[in-house]
N, C-alpha and C positions, 0 to 999 in steps of 0.2 A: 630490550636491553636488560630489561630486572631479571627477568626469565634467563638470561645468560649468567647474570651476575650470582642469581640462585643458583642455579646448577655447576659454576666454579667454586661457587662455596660447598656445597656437598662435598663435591669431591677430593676438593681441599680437606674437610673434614676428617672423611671416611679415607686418604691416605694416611691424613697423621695416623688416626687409629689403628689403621693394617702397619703400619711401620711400630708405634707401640706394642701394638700385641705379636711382631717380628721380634722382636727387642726379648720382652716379657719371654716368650718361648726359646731365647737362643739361654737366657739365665736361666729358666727353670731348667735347660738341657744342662748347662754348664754346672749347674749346683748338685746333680747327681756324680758328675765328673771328681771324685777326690785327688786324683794325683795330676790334677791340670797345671804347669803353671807359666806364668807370662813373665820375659824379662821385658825389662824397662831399665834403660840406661844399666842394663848388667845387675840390676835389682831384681831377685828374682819375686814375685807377685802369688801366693801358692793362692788358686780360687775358692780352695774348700774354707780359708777363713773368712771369705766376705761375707758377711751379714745383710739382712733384708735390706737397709738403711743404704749400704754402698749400690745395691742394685734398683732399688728403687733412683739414686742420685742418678745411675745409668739409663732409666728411661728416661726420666726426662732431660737428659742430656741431648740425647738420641732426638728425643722429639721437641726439642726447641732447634735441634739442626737443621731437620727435616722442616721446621716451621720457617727458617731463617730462609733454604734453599729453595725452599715452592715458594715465596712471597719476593725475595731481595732478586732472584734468579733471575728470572722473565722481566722485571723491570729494569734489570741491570743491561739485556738484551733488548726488548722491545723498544723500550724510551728512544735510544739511539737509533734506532732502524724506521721509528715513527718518525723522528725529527728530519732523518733524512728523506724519507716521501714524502716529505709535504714540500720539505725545500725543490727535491725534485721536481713535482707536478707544478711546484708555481713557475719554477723556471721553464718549464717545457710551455707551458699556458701561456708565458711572457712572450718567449720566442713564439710561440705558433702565431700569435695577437701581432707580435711584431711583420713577419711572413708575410701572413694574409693583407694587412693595409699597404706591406712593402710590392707585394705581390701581384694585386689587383689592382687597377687603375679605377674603376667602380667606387671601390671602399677607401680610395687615396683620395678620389675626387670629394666622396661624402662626408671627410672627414677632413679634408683641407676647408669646406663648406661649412661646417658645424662649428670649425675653428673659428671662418671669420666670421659668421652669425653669433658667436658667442660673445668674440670681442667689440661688436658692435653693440650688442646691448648689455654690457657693462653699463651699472648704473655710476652716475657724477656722482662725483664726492664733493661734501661739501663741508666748512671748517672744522676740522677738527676731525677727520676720516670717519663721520658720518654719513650713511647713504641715504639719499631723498629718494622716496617713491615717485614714478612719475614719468 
């Protein structure tokens, strides 16, 4: 299981980074770009004034998204889908358990048996719902 846990952390790792240095190359592409520009709400955005400072804020933008998505993602999904196989199997478990003593006359008998050998040696109680050995 460590051995698992290591190697989803690598490649946790080694995404964020390939998604940084995707990031880093799309600005260095976009910063040769002088007549790029991006409207926002009809604002027009021209890219040849952004400064290192705005694009450095864009990586790591980018790469706490990417951190949010690979982390928050999978347990957003899996948590739900573990919760229900386990409910699953216990209920299938319950009913087969159920079946089988309903089923067999063997295992009804052994177990109508085991019941009343169990209530027979119940130990007495004695004042005060103390049990006495014996």
């Amino acid at each position: 299981m460590k051995r698992a846990l290591e190697i989803i952390g690598w490649t946790l790792a080694i995404s964020l980074l390939l998604g940084v240095a995707l990031v880093a190359a799309a600005a260095a592409m976009a910063g040769s770009m002088q007549n790029m520009t991006i409207q926002i709400n009809g604002e027009p955005l021209v890219v040849a004034h952004l400064d290192a400072a705005h694009w450095l804020l864009a990586v790591g933008g980018v790469a706490l998204a990417l951190l949010i998505v690979v982390l928050l993602a999978p347990l957003a999904v899996l948590l739900p889908l573990g919760l229900a196989a386990v409910v699953l199997v216990g209920v299938l478990l319950a009913v087969a358990g159920v079946a089988a003593i309903v089923c067999s006359p063997l295992i009804l008998l052994g177990a109508v048996i085991w019941l009343m050998l169990r209530l027979i040696r119940r130990p007495k109680r004695v004042d005060g719902g103390a049990t006495m050995a014996g």
